[in-house]
C-alpha positions in Angstrom: -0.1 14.9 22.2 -0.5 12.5 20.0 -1.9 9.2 20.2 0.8 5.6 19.6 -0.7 3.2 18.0 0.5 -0.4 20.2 -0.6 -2.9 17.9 2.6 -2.9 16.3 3.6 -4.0 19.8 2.2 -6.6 20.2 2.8 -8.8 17.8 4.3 -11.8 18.2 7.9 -13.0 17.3 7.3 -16.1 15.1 8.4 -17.0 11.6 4.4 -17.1 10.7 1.3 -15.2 10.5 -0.7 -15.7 13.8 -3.5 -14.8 15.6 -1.9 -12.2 18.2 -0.3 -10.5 15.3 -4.1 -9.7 14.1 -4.5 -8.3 17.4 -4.6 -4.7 16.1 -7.2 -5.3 13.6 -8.2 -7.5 10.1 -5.8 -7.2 7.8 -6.2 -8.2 4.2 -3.2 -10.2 2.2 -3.1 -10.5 -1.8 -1.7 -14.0 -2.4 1.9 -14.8 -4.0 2.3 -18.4 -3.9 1.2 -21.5 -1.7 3.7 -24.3 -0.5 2.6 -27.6 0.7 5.0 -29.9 3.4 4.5 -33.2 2.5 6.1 -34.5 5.9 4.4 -31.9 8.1 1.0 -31.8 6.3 0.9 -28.0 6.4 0.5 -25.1 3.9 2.6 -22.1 4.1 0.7 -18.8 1.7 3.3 -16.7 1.4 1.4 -13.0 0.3 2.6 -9.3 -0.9 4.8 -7.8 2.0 4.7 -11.0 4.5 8.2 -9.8 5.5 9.3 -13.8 5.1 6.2 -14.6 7.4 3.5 -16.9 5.6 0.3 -17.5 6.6 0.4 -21.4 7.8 -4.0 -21.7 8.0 -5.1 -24.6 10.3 -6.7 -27.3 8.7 -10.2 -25.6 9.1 -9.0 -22.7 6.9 -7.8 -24.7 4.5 -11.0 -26.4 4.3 -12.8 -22.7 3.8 -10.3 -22.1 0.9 -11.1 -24.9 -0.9 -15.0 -24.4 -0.3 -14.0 -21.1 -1.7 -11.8 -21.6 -4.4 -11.2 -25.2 -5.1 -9.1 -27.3 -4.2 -5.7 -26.4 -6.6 -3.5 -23.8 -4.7 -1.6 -23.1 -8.0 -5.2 -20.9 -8.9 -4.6 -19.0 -5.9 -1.9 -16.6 -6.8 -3.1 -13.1 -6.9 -6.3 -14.2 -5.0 -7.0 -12.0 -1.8 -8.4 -13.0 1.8 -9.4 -10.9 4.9 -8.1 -12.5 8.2 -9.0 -11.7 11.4 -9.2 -12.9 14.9 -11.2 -15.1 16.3 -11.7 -15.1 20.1 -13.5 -17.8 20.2 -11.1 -20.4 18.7 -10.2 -23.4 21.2 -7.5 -24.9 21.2 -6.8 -27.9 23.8 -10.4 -27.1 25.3 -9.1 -23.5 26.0 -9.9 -20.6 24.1 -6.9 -19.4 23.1 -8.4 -17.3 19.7 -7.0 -18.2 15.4 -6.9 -17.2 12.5 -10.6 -16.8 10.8 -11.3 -15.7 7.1 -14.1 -12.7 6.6 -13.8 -12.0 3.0 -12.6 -13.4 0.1 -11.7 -12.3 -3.3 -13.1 -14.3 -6.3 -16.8 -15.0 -5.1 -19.9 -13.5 -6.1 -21.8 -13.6 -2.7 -21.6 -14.4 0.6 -20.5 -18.6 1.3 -21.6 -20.3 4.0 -19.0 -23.3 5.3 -19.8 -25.6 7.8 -17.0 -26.5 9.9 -15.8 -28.4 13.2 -15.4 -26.3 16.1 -15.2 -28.9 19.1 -15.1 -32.8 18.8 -19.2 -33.3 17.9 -19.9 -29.6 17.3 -19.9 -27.6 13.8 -20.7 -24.3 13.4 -21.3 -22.0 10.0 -18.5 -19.7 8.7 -19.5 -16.8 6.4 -17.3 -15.1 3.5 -18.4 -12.4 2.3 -17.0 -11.4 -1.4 -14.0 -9.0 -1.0 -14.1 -6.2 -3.5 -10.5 -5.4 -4.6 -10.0 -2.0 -6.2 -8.5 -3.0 -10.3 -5.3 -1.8 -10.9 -4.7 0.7 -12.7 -2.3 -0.1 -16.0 0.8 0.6 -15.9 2.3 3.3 -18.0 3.5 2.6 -21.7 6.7 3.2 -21.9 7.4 5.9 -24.4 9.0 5.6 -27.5 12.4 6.2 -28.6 12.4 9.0 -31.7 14.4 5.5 -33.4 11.8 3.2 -32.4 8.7 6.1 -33.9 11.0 6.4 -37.1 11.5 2.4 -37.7 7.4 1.7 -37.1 6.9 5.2 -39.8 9.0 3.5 -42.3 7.2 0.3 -41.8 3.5 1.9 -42.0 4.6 3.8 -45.1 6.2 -0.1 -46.5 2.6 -1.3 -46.0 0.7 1.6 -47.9 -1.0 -0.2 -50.8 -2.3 3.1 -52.0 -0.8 6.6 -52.8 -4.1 7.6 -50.8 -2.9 6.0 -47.9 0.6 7.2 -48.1 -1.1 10.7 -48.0 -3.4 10.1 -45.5 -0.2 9.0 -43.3 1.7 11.4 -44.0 -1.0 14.1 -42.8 -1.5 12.5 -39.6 2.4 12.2 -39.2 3.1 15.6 -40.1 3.0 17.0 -36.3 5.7 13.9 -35.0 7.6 14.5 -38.7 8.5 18.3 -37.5 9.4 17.3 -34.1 11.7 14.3 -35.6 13.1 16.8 -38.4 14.0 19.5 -35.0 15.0 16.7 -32.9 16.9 14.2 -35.0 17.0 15.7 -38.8 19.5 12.8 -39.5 16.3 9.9 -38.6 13.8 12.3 -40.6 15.5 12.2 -43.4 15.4 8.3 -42.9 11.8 9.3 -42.6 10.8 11.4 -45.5 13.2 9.2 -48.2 11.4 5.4 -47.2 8.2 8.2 -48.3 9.4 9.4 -51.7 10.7 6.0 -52.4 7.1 4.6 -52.0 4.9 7.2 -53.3 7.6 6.3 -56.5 6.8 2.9 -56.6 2.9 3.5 -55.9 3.2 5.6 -58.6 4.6 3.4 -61.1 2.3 0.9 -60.5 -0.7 2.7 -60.7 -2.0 1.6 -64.6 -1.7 3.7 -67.8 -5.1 5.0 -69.1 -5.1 4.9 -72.7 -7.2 8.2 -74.8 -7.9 7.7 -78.3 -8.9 10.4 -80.4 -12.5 10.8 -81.6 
């Protein structure tokens, strides 16, 4: 039989992040965008799959960020945090458990902040750098047999050389066949713009006069 998983269960039904949906575990969030309420005084930090739920941090997260990052959200974008939650977090004199960060993208080494946890108490929070896995590139798109022929002819406009012309036309030769099987009209395009400049590197290239002993 297998084993459910409840933490799906119990999260909570808000239009935010909160600390009961971290109830299952830390769960890290790769940044999208931060939004500021000037009338409220609150940050939303909207992140990669937040289903329309940001993160609103209480003002002593906000304070970490900042520590950790500085204090212009626009640099946050693409910036990942670990959140996790806090037991210990009092609220109204009752321990009623928030939102705490455990790592962070974007440092070097673990960051100590001090910050208020009751009226006349503070207490040390440490970050410890997050190490985020680099994407991979994405894949180059491939190119059209049109696209190949138009940057041939341009490589064999740029030849300066009949040496050069030769020497791409010998590392062409392979794509050349497969254009002249595939699209004989475009290789024809192909191998013309070639004899037309080998002609006029030819022509160019100065006469050397002989004279007779």
């Amino acid at each position: 039989m297998s084993s459910m998983d409840l933490s799906p269960f119990a999260e909570a039904a808000s239009d935010q992040l909160t600390a009961d949906d971290l109830m299952g575990g830390p769960r890290t969030i790769k940044i999208t965008r931060v939004v500021g309420d000037e009338d409220t005084k609150r940050v939303s930090i909207y992140f990669e799959g937040d289903g329309g739920k940001p993160f609103r941090p209480c003002k002593t997260v906000v304070r970490v960020l900042m520590a950790l990052w500085g204090k212009y959200a626009s640099e946050y974008a693409g910036r990942s945090v670990t959140l996790y939650r806090d037991p210990d977090v009092e609220f109204g004199g009752l321990a009623t458990g928030g939102i705490r960060i455990s790592h962070a993208s974007h440092i070097t080494e673990t960051t100590k902040v001090v910050v208020m946890k009751t009226r006349g108490k503070k207490v040390p929070l440490s970050v410890k750098p997050l190490e985020v896995a680099p994407q991979a590139d994405p894949p180059k798109p491939r190119q059209t047999p049109e696209e190949w022929t138009d940057g041939y002819i341009a490589k064999v406009a740029a030849c300066e050389k009949i040496e050069d012309l030769m020497a791409l036309q010998s590392d062409s030769a392979k794509a050349l066949a497969k254009l002249q099987a595939d699209k004989p009209e475009l290789h024809e395009c192909a191998t013309n713009a070639g004899a037309k400049r080998a002609g006029e590197l030819q022509a160019a290239e100065p006469v050397q006069e002989t004279f007779d002993a």
